[in-house]
C-alpha positions in Angstrom: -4.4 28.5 -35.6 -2.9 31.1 -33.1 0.2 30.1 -30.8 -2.4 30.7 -27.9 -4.9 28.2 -29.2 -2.3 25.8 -30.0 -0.9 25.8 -26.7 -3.9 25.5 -25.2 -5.1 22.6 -27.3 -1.9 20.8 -26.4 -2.3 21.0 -22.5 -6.2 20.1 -22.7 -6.8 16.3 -20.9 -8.0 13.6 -23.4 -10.8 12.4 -23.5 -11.8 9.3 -23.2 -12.9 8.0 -26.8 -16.8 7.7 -26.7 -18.4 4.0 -27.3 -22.0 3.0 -25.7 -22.5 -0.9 -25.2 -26.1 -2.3 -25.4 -25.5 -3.0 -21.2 -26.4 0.5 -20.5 -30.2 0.5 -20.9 -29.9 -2.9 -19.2 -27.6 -1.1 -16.3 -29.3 1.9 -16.3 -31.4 2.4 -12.5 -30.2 -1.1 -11.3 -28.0 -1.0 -7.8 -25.3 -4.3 -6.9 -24.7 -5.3 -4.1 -21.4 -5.3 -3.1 -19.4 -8.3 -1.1 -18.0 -6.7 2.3 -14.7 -4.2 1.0 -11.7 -2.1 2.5 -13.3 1.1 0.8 -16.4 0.1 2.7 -18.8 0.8 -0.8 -22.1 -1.4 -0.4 -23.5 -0.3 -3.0 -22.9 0.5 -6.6 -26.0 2.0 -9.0 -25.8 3.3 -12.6 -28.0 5.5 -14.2 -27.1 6.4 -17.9 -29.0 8.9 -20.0 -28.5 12.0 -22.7 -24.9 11.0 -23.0 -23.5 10.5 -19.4 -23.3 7.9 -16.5 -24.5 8.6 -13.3 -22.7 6.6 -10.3 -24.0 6.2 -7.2 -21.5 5.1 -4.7 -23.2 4.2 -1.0 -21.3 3.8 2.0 -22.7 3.0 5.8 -22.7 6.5 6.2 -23.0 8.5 3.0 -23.8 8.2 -0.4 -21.8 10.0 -3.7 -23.3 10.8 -7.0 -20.5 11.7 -9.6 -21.4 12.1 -13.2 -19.4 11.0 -16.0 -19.6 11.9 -19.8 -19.6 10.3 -22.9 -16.9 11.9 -25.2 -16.4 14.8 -23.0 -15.8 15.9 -19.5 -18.5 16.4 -17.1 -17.9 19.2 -14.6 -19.3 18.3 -11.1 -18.4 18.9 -7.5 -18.5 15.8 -4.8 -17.9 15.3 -1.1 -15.7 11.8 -2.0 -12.4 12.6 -0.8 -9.8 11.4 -3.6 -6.4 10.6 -3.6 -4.3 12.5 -1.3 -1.0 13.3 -0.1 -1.7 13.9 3.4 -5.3 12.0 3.1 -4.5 9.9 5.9 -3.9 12.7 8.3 -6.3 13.1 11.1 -8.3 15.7 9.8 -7.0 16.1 6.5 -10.7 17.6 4.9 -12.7 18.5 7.8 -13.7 22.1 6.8 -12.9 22.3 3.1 -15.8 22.6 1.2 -17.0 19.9 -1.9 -14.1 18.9 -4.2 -14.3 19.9 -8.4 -14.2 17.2 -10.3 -14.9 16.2 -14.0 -15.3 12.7 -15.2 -15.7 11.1 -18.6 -16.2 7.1 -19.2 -15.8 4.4 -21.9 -16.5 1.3 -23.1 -13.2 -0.5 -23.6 -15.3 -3.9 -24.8 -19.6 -4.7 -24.6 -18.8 -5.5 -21.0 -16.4 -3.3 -19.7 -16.7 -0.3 -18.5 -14.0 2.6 -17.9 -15.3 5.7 -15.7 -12.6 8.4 -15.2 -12.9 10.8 -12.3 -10.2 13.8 -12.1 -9.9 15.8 -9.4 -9.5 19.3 -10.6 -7.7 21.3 -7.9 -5.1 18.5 -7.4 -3.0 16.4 -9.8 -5.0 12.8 -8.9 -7.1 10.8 -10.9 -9.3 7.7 -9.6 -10.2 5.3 -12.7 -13.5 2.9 -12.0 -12.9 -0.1 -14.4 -16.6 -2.4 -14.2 -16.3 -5.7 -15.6 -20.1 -7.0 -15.6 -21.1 -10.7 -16.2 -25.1 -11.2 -16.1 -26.0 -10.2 -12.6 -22.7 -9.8 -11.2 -20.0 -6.8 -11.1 -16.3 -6.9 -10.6 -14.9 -3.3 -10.1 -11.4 -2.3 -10.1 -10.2 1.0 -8.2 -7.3 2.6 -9.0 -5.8 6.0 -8.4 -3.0 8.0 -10.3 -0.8 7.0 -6.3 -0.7 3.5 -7.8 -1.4 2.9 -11.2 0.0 -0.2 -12.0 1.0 -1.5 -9.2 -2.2 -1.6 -6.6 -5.5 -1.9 -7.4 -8.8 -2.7 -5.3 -11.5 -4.9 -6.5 -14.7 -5.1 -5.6 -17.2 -8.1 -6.4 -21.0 -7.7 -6.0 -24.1 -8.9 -8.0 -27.7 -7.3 -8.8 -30.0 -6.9 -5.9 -33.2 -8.4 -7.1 
C-alpha cells in the first residue's frame, strides 16, 4: 500500500459497525409522537429501506429529512442547523445555504438504535440514540459540545 493511501486510510471517520434489528420493518413509515421538548421536535418518523434510515424530524415550523447508512456514510445536505460555536448569535445562518452532512447508524442491542449525523464543513457531530419499548420512544440527543456531560431526552409513543 502507498504512503498516500495509508495516510489517507488513517484519517478516514469510522464507521459505525453495521447490525439490523427485526424493529426496522416494524419502525419503518411509523411517526411518534413526541411529549412537549426544549428542541421543540413533535414528531419523529423512520423509514428504513436498501440499507439506510431515513429520519424525519418535524418541528412547528419545519420538517428535516436526514439519511443515515448502514455500514457506511450517507452524503446528504439539510437545513437543521447543528452544533455551533456562535449558533446562538442573532443571525448566526440566515443566508448560508443547506449544511453537508453524512450520517451512518447502528444497532447497539434489538432495541437500540445509534444514528450518527456529521456535519461536514465543521468539526461537530450530533449522535440520535432511540431506545424503543412497544409503542413508546425515548431519544437521547447529544452533540460532540457535550458528550458526556449533557444530553436531551425526548419521550414520545406511536401515533395510532
Amino acid at each position: 500500500m502507498s504512503a498516500l493511501k495509508q495516510k489517507l486510510a488513517a484519517l478516514a471517520l469510522p464507521v459505525p459497525v453495521k447490525n439490523n434489528s427485526a424493529l426496522e420493518t416494524q419502525l419503518s413509515n411509523k411517526t411518534f409522537l413526541m411529549e412537549h421538548n426544549e428542541r421543540g421536535i413533535q414528531n419523529m418518523s423512520f423509514n428504513f429501506k436498501n440499507n439506510g434510515c431515513s429520519l424525519i424530524l418535524q418541528t412547528d415550523t419545519m420538517t428535516y429529512q436526514l439519511a443515515f447508512g448502514a455500514g457506511n456514510w450517507q452524503t446528504a445536505e439539510t437545513t437543521k442547523r447543528g452544533p455551533s460555536l456562535v449558533g446562538a448569535a442573532k443571525a448566526s445562518f440566515v443566508g448560508l445555504p443547506p449544511l453537508k452532512i453524512d450520517g451512518a447508524y447502528s444497532w447497539t442491542d434489538e432495541h437500540t438504535l445509534e444514528l450518527t449525523l456529521r456535519y461536514i464543513e465543521s468539526p461537530h457531530t450530533e449522535k440520535f440514540i432511540c431506545h424503543f419499548d412497544e409503542k413508546n420512544i425515548a431519544a437521547d440527543i447529544t452533540s460532540s459540545f457535550d458528550y458526556g456531560t449533557k444530553k436531551t431526552t425526548l419521550k414520545g409513543s406511536v401515533k395510532e
